[in-house]
C-alpha positions in Angstrom: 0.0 0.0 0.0 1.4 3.4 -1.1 1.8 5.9 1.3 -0.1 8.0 -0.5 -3.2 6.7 -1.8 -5.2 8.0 -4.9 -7.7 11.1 -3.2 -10.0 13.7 -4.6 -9.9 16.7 -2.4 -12.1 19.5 -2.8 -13.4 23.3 -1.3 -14.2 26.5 -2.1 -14.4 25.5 -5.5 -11.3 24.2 -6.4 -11.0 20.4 -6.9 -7.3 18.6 -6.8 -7.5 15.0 -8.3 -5.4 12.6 -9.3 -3.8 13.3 -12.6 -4.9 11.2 -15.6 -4.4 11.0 -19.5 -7.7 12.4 -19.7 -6.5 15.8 -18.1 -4.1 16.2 -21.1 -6.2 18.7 -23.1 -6.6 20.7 -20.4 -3.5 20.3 -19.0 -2.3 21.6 -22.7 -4.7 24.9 -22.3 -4.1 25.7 -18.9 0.1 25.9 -20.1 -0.8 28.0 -22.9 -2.6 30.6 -20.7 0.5 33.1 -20.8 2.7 30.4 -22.5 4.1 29.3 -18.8 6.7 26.6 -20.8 8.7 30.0 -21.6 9.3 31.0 -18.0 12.9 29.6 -17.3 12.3 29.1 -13.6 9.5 26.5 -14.4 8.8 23.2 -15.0 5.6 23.6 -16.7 5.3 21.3 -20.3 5.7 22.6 -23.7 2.5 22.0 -25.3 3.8 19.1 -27.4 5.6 17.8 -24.4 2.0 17.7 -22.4 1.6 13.6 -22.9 5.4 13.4 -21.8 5.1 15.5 -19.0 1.9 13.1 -17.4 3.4 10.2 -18.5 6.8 10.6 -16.4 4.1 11.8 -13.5 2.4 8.3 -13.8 5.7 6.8 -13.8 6.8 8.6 -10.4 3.4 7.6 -8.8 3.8 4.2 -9.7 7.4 4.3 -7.9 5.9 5.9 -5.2 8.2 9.2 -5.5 5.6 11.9 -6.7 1.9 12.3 -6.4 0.7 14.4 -9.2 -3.1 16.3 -8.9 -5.0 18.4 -11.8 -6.3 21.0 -10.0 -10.1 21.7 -11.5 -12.3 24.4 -11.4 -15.2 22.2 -10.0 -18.3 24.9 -11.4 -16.8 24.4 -15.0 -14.3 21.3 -15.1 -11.6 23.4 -16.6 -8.2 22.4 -15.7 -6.3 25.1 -14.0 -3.1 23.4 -13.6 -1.0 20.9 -11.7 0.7 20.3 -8.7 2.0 17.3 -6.9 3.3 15.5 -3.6 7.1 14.7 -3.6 10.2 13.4 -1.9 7.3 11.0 -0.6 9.3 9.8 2.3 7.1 7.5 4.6 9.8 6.2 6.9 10.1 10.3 8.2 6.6 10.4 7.1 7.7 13.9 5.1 6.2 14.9 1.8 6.9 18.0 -0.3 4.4 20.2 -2.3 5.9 21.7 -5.7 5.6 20.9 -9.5 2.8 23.7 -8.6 1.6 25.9 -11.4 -1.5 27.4 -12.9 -2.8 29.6 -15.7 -2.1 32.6 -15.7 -5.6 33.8 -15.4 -6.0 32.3 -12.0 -2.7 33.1 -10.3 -2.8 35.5 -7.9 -6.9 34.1 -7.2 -8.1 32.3 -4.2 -6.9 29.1 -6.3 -3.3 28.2 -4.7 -4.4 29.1 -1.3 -7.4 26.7 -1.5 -4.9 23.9 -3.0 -2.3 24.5 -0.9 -4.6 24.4 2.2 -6.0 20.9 0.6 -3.2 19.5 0.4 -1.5 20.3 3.8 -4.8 19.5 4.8 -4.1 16.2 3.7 -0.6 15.6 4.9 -0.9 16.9 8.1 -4.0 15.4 9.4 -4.9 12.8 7.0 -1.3 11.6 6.6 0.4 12.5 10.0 3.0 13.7 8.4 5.7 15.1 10.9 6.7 18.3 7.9 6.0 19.0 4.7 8.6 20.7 2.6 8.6 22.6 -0.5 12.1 24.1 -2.5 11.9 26.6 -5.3 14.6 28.1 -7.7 16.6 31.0 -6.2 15.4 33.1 -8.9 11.6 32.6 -8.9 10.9 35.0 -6.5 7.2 34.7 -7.2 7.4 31.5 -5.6 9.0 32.5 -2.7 6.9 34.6 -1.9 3.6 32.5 -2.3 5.5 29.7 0.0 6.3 32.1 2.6 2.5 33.6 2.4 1.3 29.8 3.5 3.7 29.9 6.7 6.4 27.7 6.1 9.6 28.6 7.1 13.3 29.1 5.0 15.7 26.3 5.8 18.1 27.6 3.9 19.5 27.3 0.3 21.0 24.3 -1.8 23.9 25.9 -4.1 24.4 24.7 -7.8 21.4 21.9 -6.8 19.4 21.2 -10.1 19.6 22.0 -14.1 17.2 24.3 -15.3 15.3 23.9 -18.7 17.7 26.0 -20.0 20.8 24.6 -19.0 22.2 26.3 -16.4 22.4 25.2 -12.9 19.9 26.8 -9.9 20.5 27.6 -6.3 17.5 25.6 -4.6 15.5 27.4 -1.9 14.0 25.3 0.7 11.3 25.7 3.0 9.3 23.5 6.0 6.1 23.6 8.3 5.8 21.1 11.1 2.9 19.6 12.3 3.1 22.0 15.6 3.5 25.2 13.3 0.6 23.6 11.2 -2.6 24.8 13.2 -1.6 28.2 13.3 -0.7 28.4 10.1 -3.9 26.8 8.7 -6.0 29.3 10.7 -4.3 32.8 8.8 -4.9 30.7 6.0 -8.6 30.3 6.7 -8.6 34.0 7.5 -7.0 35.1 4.5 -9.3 33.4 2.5 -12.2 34.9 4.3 -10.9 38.7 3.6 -10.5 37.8 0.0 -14.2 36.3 -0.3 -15.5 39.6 1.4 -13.7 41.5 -0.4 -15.4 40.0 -3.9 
């Protein structure tokens, strides 16, 4: 039994499940919303490399290394984007969140807090997961940021850890939340999330 089992998580109108071959068209649509495969800092699939990219996801779930989720809009079905459980390590019982993007016309929404809130969600109380980690190029500040908004906390940096798509070799960023640090941070989550929807 894998230590993380095929889910469907769902609120406030986001849905994360578990990506399929079926998600590929929309996979391919959500990418070309602001042509995400050109940002260097990014992992996100060139349209013609969309049936790749799931198929090494597959391949990773099946090894019991990455999780990957489409994440849904559940009014309309549309695909927003991806993101995934890594560095699946049950023995610490630690997961990462990353391989995390969307189009561009829902970054910057309610959409990553709601997933990200899922998913630690998920971790935390549903897996008892001791930390969850996530790590982020040194130059996608954008990132950063967004990690640091959910609470977790900088570890530190990685130097010359990864290739990018381009070729050259990142820095790697890398953050953790406990389960201690988790209530707290769940709760300015939740209130976050409140402002936003009175403020719409």
């Amino acid at each position: 039994m894998a230590f993380v089992e095929p889910v469907v998580l769902q609120d406030r109108g986001v849905r994360l499940e578990p990506l399929a071959l079926g998600h590929e068209d929309g996979l391919r649509a959500a990418a070309a919303d602001g042509q995400l495969w050109r940002i260097r800092v990014t992992s996100v699939p060139e349209p013609d490399q969309t049936r790749a990219y799931i198929d090494a996801a597959l391949q990773a779930r099946a090894e019991g290394q990455r999780f990957a989720f489409a994440v849904i809009d559940a009014a309309s079905g549309r695909v927003l984007g991806s993101t995934s459980f890594h560095d699946i390590l049950p023995t610490v019982r630690r997961v990462e969140i990353g391989y995390t993007w969307y189009a561009r016309s829902v970054q910057r929404s309610h959409v990553n807090t709601t997933a990200k809130l899922l998913m630690m969600g998920h971790a935390f109380d549903t897996l008892d997961c001791q930390v969850v980690g996530w790590r982020t190029d040194n130059y996608n500040f954008a990132s950063q940021r967004a990690i640091e908004r959910l609470g977790a906390r900088k570890d530190g940096v990685i130097r010359g850890h990864a290739l990018r798509r381009d070729g050259t070799i990142r820095d790697t960023v890398m953050y953790s939340m406990t389960a201690a640090e988790w209530p707290e941070a769940r709760a300015q989550l939740l209130y976050l999330l409140q402002l936003r929807a009175q403020a719409t």
